[in-house]
N, C-alpha and C positions, 0 to 999 in steps of 0.2 A: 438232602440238598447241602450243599457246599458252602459255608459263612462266607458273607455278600459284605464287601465294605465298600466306605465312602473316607474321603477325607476334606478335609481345607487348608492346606498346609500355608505357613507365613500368614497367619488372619492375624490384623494390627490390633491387638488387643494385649491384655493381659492374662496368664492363663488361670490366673484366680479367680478371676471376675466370671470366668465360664465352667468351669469344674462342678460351681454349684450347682451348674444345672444337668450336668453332665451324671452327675451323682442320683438324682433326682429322677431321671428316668433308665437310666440302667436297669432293667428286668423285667422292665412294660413292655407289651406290645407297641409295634412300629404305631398303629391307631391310636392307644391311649397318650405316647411320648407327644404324636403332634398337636393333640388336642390339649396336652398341658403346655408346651412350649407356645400352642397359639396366642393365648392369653394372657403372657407374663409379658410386660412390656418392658423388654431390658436390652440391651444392644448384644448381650453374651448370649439367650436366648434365642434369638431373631439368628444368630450363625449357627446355633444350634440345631436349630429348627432346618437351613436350609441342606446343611450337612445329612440331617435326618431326609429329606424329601428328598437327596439326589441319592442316598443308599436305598430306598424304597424304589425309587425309579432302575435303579441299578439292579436289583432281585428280578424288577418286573421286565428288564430287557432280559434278563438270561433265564427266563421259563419261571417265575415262582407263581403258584395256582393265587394265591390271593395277599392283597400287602396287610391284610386285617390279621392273618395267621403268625405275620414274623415277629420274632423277641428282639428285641434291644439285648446281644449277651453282653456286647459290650461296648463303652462308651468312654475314650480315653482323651485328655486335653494336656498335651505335655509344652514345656516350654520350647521356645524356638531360637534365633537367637537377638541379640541386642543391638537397637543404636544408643550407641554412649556417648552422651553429651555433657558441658558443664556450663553451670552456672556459679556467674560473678555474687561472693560473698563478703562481708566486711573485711577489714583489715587487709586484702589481698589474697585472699585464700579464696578455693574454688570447692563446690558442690558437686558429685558425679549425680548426672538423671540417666537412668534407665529406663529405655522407651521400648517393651519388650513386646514380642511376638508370639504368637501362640499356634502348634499344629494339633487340628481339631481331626478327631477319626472315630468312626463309628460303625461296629461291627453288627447284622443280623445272622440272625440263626430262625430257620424253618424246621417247627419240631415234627419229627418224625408222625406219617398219618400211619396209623394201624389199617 
């Protein structure tokens, strides 16, 4: 079967703050990834997670026999780009904030049945 992906491209996060979890279930089954992402309460996980359920929906529209069978091969959270803001600091000087975005993707792989 053919690697089945999902994405979330521009999610207003950081891509730090999701990587961990990204890390975390790379090599699980699509079953075990959601059953760990279910119970971590963190806003990087919960995009995680929905990223994860729309690539399992994604296998299951285009023929995969069961979504318990597929692997997490891969699980990647790259940056996206910025808004650049600044803030008023002493003396007249200014601060740059970086308010960054994150594109989330998530590849399955269905291992071959003998």
């Amino acid at each position: 079967m053919a690697i089945i992906q999902a994405s979330h491209r521009y999610a207003r996060i950081s891509p730090t703050k999701v990587r961990v979890f990204a890390t975390l279930v790379r090599g699980m089954t699509a079953q075990e990834g959601l059953e760990q992402l279910k119970f971590i309460h963190n806003r990087g996980a919960k995009m995680l997670e929905k990223v994860l359920l729309s690539a399992v929906a994604n296998a299951e529209d285009r023929g995969a026999r069961s979504g318990r069978a597929l692997v997490i091969s891969d699980a990647q959270v790259d940056l996206g780009p910025k808004f650049k803001r600044m803030r008023p600091r002493g003396r007249g000087r200014a601060d740059t904030i970086e308010k960054k975005f994150a594109h989330i993707r998530i590849s399955l792989d269905a291992p071959e049945v003998p």
